[in-house]
ZADO-1210 file (C-alpha; in nm, 4 decimals, padded with zeros to 6 digits):
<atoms>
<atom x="01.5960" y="03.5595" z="-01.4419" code="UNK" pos="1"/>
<atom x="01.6114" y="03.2166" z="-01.3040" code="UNK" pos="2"/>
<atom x="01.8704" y="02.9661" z="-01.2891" code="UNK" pos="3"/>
<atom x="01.6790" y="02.7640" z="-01.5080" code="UNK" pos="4"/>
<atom x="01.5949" y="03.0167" z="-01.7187" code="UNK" pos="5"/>
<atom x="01.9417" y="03.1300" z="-01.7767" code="UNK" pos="6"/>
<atom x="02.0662" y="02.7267" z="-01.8434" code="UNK" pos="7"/>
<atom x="01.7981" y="02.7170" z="-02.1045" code="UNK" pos="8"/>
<atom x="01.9590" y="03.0183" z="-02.2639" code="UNK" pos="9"/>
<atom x="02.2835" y="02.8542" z="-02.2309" code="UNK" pos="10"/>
<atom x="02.1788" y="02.5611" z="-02.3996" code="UNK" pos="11"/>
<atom x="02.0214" y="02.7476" z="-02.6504" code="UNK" pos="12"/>
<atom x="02.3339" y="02.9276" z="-02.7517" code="UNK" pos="13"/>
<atom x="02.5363" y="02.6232" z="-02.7411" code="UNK" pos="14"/>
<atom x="02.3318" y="02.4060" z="-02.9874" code="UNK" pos="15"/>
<atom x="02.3220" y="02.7385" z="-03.2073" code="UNK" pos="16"/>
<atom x="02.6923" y="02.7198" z="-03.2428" code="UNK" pos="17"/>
<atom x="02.7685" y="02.3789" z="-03.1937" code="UNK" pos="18"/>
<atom x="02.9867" y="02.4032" z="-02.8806" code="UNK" pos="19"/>
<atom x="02.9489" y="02.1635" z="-02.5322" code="UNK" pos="20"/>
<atom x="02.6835" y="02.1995" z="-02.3179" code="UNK" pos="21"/>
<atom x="02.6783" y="02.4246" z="-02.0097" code="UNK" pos="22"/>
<atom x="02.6719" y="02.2134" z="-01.6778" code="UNK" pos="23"/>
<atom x="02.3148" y="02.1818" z="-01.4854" code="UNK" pos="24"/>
<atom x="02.2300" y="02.4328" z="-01.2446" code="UNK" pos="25"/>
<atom x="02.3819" y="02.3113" z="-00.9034" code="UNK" pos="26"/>
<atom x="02.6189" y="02.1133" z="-01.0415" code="UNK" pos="27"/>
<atom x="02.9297" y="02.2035" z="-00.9018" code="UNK" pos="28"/>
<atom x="02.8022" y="02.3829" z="-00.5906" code="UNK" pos="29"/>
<atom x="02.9284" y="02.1292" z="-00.3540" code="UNK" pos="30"/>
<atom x="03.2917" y="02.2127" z="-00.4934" code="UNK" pos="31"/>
<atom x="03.2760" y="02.5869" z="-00.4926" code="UNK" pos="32"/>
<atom x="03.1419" y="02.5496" z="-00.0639" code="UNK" pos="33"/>
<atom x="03.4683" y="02.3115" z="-00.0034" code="UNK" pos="34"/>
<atom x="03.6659" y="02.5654" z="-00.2296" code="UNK" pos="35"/>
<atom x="03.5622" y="02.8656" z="-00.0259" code="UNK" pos="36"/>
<atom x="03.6241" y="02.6566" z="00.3048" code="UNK" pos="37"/>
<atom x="03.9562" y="02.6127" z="00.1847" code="UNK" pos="38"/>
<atom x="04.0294" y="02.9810" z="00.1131" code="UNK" pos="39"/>
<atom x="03.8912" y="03.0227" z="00.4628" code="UNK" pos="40"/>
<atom x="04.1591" y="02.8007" z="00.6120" code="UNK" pos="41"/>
<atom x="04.4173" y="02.9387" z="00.4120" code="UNK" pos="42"/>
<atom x="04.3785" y="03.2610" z="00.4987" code="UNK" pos="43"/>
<atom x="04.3867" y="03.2119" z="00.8591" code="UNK" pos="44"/>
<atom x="04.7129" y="03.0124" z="00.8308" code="UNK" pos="45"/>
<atom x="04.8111" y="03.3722" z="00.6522" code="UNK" pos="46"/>
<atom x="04.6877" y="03.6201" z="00.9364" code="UNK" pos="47"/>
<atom x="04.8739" y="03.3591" z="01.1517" code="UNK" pos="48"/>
<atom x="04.5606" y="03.2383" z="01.3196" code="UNK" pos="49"/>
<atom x="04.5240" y="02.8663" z="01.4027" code="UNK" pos="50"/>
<atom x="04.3277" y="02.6484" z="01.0660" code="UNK" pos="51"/>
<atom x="04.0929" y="02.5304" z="01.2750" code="UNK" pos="52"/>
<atom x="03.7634" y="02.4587" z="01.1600" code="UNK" pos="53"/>
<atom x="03.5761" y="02.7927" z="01.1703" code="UNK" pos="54"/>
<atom x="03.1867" y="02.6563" z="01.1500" code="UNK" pos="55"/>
<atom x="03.2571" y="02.4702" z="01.4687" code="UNK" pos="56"/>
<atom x="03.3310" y="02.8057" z="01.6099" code="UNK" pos="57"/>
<atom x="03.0096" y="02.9622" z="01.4550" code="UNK" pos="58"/>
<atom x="02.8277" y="02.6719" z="01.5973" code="UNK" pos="59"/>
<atom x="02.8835" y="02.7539" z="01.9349" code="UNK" pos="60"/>
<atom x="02.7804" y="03.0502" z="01.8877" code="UNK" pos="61"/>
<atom x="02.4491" y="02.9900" z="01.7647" code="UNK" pos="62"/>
<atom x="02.4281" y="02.7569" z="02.0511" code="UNK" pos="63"/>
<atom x="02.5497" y="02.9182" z="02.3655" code="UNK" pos="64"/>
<atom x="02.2828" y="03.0764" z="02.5558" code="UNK" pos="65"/>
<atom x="02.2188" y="03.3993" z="02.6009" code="UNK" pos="66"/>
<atom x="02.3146" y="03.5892" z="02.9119" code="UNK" pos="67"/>
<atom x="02.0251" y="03.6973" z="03.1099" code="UNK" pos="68"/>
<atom x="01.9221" y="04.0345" z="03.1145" code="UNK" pos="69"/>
<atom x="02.1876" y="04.0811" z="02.7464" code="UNK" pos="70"/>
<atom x="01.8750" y="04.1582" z="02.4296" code="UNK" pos="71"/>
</atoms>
């Protein structure tokens, strides 16, 4: 089943018994990625690692080259 799909269910149910509407799909994903990026940071502080941002890490990564002759 779809996102849309399951808000049109939703929506449905909610005008069936007269309660609020469910939010759009993608309506608060914006909030749950800076909530997770939070946790992220949080839990480094924790493990006692440094709260540094960790997709500038993952970034240079993706970006360093790869050794020659390493598959």
């Amino acid at each position: 089943m779809t996102a849309i799909e399951q808000y049109l269910i939703d929506t449905y149910r909610a005008a069936q018994h007269a309660s609020p509407m469910p939010p759009l799909p993608g309506a608060n994903d914006m909030a749950a990625l800076r909530a997770a990026r939070a946790h992220v940071r949080f839990q480094a502080v924790l493990d006692g690692r440094p709260a540094r941002r960790p997709w500038i890490a993952a970034l240079r990564r993706r970006l360093r080259r790869p050794r020659p002759g390493a598959c």
